[in-house]
Every structure is written in C-alpha cells, then in structure tokens.
KEKE-3310 file (N, C-alpha, C; in steps of 0.2 Angstrom, whole numbers, plus 5000, padded with zeros to 4 digits):
npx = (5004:5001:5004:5000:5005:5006:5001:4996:4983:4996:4994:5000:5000:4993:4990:5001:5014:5022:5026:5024:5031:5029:5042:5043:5032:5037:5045:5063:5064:5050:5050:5060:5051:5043:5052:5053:5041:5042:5040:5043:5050:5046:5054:5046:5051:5054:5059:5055:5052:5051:5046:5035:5041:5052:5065:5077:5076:5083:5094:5092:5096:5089:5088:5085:5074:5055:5042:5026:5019:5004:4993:4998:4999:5009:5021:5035:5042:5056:5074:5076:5089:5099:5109:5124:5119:5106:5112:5118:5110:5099:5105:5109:5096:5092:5101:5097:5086:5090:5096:5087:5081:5073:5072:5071:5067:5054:5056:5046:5038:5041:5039:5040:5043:5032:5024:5023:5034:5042:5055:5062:5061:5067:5061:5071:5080:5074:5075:5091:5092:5087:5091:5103:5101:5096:5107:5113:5107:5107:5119:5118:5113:5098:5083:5075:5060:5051:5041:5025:5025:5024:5027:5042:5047:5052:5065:5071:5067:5079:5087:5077:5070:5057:5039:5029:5012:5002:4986:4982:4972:4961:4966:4968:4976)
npy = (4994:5013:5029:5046:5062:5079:5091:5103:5099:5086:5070:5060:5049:5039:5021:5014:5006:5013:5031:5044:5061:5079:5088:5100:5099:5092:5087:5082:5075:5071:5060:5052:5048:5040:5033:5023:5017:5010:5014:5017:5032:5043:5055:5068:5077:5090:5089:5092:5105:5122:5125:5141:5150:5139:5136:5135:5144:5154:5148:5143:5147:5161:5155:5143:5140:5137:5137:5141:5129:5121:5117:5117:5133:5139:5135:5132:5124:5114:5114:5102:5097:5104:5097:5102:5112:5107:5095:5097:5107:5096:5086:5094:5093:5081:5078:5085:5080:5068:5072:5077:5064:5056:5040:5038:5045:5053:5059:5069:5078:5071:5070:5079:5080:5077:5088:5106:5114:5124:5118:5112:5097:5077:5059:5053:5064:5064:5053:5050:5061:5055:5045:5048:5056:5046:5038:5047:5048:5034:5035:5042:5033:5033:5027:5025:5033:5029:5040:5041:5041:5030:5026:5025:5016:5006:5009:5014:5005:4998:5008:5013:5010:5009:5011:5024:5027:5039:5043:5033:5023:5032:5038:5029:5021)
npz = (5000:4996:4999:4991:4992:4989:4994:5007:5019:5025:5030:5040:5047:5039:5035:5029:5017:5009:5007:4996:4995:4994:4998:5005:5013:5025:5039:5045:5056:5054:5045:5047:5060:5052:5046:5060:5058:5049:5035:5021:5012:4996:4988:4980:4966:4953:4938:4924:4925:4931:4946:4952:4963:4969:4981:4974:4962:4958:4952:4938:4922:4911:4899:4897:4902:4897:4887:4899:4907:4900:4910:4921:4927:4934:4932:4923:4907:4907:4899:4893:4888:4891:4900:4907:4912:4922:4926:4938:4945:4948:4954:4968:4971:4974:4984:4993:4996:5000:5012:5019:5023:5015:5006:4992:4975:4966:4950:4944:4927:4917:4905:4896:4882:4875:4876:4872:4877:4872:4867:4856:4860:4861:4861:4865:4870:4882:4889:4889:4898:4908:4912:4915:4927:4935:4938:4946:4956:4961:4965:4976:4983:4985:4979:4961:4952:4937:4932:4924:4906:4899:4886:4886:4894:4889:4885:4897:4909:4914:4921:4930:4948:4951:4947:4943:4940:4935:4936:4927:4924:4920:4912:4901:4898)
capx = (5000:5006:5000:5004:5004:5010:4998:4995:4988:4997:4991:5009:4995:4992:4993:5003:5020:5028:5022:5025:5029:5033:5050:5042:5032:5037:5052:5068:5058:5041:5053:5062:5046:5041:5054:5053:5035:5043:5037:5047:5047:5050:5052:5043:5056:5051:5064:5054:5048:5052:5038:5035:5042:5055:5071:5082:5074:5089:5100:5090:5097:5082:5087:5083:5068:5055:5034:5020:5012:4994:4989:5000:5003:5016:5028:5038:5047:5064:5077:5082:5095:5105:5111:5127:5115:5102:5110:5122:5105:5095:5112:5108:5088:5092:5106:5095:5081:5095:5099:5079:5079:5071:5075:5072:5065:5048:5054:5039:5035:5046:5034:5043:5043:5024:5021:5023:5037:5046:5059:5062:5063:5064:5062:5078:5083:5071:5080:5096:5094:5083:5096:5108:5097:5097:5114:5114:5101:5110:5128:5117:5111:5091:5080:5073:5054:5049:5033:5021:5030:5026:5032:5047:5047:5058:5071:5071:5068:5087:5088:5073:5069:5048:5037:5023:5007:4997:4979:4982:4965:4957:4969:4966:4986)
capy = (5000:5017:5036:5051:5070:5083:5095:5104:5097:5080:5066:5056:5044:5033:5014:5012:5005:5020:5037:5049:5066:5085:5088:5104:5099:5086:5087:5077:5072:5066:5057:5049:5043:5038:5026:5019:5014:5004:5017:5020:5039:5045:5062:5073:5082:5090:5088:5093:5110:5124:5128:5146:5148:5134:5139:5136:5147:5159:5144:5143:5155:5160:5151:5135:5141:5136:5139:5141:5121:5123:5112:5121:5140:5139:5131:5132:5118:5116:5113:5094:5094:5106:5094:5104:5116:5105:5090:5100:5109:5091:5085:5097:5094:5075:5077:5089:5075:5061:5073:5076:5057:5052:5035:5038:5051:5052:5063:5073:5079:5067:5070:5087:5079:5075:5096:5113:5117:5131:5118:5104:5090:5072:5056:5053:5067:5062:5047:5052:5066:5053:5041:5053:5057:5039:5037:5054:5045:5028:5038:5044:5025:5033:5024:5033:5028:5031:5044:5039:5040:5022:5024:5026:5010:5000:5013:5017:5000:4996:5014:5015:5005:5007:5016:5026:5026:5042:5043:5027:5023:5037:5041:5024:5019)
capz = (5000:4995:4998:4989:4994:4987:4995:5011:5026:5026:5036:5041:5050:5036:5038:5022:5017:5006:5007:4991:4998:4994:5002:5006:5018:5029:5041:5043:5059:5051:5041:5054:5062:5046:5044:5062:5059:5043:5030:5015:5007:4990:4990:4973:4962:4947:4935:4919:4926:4936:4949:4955:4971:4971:4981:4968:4957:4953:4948:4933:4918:4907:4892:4901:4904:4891:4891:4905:4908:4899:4916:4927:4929:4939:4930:4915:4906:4907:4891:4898:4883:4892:4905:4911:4919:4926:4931:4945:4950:4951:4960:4972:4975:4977:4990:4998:4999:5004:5019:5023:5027:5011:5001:4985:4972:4962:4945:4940:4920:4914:4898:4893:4873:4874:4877:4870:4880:4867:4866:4852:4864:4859:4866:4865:4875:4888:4890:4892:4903:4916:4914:4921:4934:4939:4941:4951:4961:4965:4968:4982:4988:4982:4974:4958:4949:4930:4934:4917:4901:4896:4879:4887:4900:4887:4887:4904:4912:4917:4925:4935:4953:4952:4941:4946:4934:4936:4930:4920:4923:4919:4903:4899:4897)
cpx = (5004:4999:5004:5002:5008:5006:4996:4985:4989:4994:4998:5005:4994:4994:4994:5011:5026:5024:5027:5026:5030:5037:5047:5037:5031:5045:5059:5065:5052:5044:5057:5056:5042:5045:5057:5048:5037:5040:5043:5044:5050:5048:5053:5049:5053:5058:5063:5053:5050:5046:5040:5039:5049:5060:5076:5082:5079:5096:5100:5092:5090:5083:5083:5075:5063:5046:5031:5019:5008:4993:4992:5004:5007:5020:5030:5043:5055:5068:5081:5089:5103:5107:5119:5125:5111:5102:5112:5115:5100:5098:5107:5101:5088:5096:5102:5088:5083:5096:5094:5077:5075:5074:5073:5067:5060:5053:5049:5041:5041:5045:5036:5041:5036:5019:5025:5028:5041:5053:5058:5065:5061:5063:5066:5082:5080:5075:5086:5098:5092:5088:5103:5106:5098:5103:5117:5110:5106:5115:5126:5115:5102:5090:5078:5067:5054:5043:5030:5026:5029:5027:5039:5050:5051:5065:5073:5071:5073:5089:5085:5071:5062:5046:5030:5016:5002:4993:4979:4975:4960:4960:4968:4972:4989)
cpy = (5006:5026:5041:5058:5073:5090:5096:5100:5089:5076:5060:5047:5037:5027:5013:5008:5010:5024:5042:5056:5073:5086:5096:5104:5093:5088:5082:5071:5069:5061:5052:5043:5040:5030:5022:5014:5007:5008:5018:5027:5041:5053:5066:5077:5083:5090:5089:5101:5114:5127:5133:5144:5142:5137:5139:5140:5152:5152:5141:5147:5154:5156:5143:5134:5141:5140:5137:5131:5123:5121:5115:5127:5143:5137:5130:5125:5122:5113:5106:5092:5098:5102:5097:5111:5112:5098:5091:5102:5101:5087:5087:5094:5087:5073:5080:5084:5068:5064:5073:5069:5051:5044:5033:5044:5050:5058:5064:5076:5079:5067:5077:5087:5078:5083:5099:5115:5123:5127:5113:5098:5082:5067:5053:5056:5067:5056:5047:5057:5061:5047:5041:5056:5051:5037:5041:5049:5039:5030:5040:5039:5029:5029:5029:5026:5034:5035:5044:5040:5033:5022:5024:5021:5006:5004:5015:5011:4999:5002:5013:5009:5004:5013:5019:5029:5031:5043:5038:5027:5028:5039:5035:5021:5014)
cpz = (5000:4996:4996:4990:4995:4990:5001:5013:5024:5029:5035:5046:5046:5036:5032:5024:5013:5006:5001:4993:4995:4999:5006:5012:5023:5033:5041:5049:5058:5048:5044:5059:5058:5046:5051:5062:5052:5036:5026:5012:5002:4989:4981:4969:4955:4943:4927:4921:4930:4938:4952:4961:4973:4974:4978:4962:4951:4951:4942:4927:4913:4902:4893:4902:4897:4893:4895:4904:4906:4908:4922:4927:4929:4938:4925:4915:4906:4900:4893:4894:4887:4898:4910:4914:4925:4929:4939:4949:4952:4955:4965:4976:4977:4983:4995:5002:5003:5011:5022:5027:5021:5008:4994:4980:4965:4956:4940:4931:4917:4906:4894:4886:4871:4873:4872:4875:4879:4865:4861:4854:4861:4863:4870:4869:4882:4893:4892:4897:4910:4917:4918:4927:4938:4942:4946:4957:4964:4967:4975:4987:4988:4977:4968:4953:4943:4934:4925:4912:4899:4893:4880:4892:4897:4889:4894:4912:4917:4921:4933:4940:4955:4947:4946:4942:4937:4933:4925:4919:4920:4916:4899:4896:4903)
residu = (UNK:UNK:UNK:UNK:UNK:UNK:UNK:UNK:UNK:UNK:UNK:UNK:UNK:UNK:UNK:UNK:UNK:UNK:UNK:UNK:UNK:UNK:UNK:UNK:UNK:UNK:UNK:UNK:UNK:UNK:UNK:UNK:UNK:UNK:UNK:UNK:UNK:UNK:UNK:UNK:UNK:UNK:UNK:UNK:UNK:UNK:UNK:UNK:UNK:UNK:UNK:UNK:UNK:UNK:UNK:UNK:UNK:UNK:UNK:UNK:UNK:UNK:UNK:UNK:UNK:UNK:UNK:UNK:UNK:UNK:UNK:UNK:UNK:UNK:UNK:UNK:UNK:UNK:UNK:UNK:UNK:UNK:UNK:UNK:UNK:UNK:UNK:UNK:UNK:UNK:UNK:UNK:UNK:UNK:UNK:UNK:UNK:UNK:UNK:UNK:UNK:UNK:UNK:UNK:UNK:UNK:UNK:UNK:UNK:UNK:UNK:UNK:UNK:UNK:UNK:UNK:UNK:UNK:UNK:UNK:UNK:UNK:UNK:UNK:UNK:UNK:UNK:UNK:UNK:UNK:UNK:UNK:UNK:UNK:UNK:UNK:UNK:UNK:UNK:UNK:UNK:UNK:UNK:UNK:UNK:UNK:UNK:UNK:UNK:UNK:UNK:UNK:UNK:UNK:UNK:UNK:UNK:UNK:UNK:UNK:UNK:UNK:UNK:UNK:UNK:UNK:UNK:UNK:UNK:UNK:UNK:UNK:UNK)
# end
C-alpha cells in the first residue's frame, strides 16, 4: 500500500508501506518517524519544470527556461537537453532529499517531449537526461521511479527502481 501527497495538510498517520511526499512539507523528523514505523518515502522532484516559488529558482538561467504548463501556471518547462545546467542543480535537489531522510525520488513531468514546452525535445533526449538522473540518484544510495511516460518503459527499464502510473485509469494507458 502506498499514499501520495503533494499538497498541504498532510496526514503522516496513514497505515501504508511507502508514502510519496513533497519535500516541502514534511520534516527530517516526520521522516524519521516515518521510517521507524517501517514506512518508505519517496520524495517529489520535478525535473521537467520549474515551479513558482522553488528555492532554487535563481539557479536557473532564462534560456533553460521554456513555456507556461497549459495544466500548470506555475511552472515552466525546462530545456532537459542542456544537462550541464540541470544535472548539477537536480544533484543538488536530490542530495538535499537524501539529507531530509528520504529514500528515493519520484521525478515529475518526465513527459517534457509530449508538450509545447518552446523547446524541440525528443524522446531521445528524455531518456538520456533521466538516465543521468538515475545514476545521480544511485551515487546517492536513492532509489529513483519512472513517473508515466510508458512509451518510454523499454528505454528506461534498466535505469529506473519502480514506476509510478498516474491517472492510467482514467487516461486509459
């Protein structure tokens, strides 16, 4: 059993076995008593997007920066080709989730090539940016999970340590 929340008020009460969380709000403490209870946490990074408000926001340069999300306001795609900007800054957000207490890392809109982001992303370059993620992620002893993309599960397979299938049902994938 598994629960995911990414949105204020939490509930750390759940009688699951992994809990999905925003790193934003859960302490190193919730997380702690998280994993005496035997809970596993996989802590949300977006890795296609920059969302309003992130703290790393100025270590973005604009070029990186690509269009609005139609679905989300608040966050612009990012240019995943340029990986000697964004692997150092996704370094960063993963080490800062290894130090919170997490064990491994959901990367969000992994689907960058699927959108209108302003840039001409392929699938190709989806794949090698999350595969260098991945390795970023194991170097830290995190686990790291495919977030939807299923046309991209052969390629991605040997990388990734679980997968997490949003709205399959109800996109019907």
């Amino acid at each position: 059993t598994w629960d995911w929340q990414l949105t204020e008020p939490v509930d750390l009460d759940r009688q699951v076995r992994v809990m999905d969380l925003h790193p934003d709000l859960v302490t190193s403490e919730d997380l702690a008593a998280l994993r005496q209870k035997g809970v596993r946490t996989i802590c949300y990074v977006s890795i296609g997007t920059l969302e309003k408000g992130s703290a790393d926001t100025r270590a973005f340069p604009d070029d990186v920066l690509g269009k609005t999300y139609e679905d989300w306001p608040d966050e612009r795609f990012l240019d995943v080709r340029r990986l000697d900007i964004l692997l150092p800054i996704m370094k960063a957000r993963f080490e800062a989730c290894k130090d919170q207490g997490f064990d491994a890392v959901e990367p969000d809109n992994m689907d960058v090539h699927d959108n209108d982001s302003g840039f001409p992303i392929t699938a190709d370059d989806i794949v090698a940016y999350v595969a260098r993620l991945a390795a970023i992620a194991h170097s830290l002893d995190l686990a790291i999970g495919q977030k939807n993309v299923p046309e991209l599960t052969a390629d991605l397979i040997g990388h990734m340590d679980f997968l997490i299938a949003e709205s399959c049902f109800q996109d019907k994938w």
